[in-house]
Structures are given as structure tokens and as C-alpha cells.
N, C-alpha and C positions, 0 to 999 in steps of 0.2 A: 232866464233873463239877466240875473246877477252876475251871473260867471260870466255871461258875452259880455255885457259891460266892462267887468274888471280886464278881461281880456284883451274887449277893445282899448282901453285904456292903456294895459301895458305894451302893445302896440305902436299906440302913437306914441308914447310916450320913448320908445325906442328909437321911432324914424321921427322926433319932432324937433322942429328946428327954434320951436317958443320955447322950452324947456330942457335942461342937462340932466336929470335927476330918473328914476325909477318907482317903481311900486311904495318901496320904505318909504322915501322921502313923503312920497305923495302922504301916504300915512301918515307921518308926522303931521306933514303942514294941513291937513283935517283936523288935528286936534289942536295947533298951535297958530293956526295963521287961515282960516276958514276964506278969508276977504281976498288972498292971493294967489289960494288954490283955484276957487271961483273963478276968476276973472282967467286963471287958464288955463282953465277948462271948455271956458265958452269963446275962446282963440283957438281953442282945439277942434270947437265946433259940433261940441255936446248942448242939445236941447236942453232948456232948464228943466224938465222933469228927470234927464237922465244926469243933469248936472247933483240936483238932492240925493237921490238916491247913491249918487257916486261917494259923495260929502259922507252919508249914514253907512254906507258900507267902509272904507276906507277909516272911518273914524271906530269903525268896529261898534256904529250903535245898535246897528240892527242886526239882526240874521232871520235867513226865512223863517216863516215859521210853520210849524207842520200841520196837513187838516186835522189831526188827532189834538196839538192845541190848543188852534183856534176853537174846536168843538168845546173842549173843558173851558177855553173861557167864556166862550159863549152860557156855559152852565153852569159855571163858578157867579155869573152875574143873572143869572134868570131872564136869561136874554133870548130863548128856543126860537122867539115870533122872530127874530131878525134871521134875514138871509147872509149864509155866508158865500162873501165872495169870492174868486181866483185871487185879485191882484191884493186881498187882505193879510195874504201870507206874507207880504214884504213890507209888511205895518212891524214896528217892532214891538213888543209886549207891553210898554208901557201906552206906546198910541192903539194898541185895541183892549186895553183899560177905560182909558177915557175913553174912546168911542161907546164903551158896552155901559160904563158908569152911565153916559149923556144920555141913555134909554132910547 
């Protein structure tokens, strides 16, 4: 799902007539300007859930993360009772801390 996004992303962003810029750029303005990336994005006609995700990849916060991690932190926090999900893997390791810390 990561990759099709970023894909789809560079994409429009080659045939888009809202923006002159590419992949880097986009990059940049995720870490420097979050409020003008946003806004066109959702001109581009990215859904806000694939609009965040775009934001966390792009800013390089996230990266999937694998069932072999999620399991050790599942185990790192004595957490075995919780279910582990599919869409947990695109949690970045700090947000399935807090989620496993929250019990």
C-alpha cells in the first residue's frame, strides 16, 4: 500500500497541473512546510487518510514495520493478550509504543 501511494503520488505529481515540483521536493516540504504540502495534496484528490500517511512516509517518519517486530514489541511490553493487526505494520515504532504502553 506504501509503495502504490508514493507511486501514485509521483505520478500526479508529474502530470499535475497544481504543482511543478517532484518526489524531493515533496520531501522537503513534509519536513519544512506540512500546511502546503496538505492542502496539495487534497487538490490532488488524496483522501485524508492517505493524505497522513503520505505526510509520515515522505517525511521519512515511518517505515513498515515487520510481523517479526511488531511480535517483539508486542513482547518487549507484555502485551501477548493484544491482537496483532495487518494495517499495525504502517504504525511507526514510536506510535506502537504508545499504543502497547496504553495497555
Amino acid at each position: 500500500l506504501d509503495a502504490a501511494l508514493l507511486n501514485r503520488l509521483e505520478e500526479m505529481l508529474r502530470e499535475a497541473r497544481v504543482v511543478s515540483y517532484g518526489l524531493d521536493t515533496a520531501r522537503h516540504l513534509a519536513r519544512t512546510n506540512v500546511p502546503e504540502l496538505t492542502a496539495q495534496l487534497k487538490e490532488m484528490g488524496f483522501k485524508v487518510g492517505h493524505r497522513t500517511r503520505l505526510l509520515q512516509l515522505l517525511a521519512g517518519e515511518s517505515e513498515v514495520v515487520t510481523d517479526e517486530r511488531l511480535d517483539e514489541l508486542r513482547s518487549e511490553y507484555y502485551a501477548d493478550d493484544i491482537e496483532l493487526r495487518p494495517h499495525m505494520r504502517s504504525w511507526s515504532e514510536a506510535e506502537l509504543r504508545r499504543f502497547f504502553e496504553s495497555g
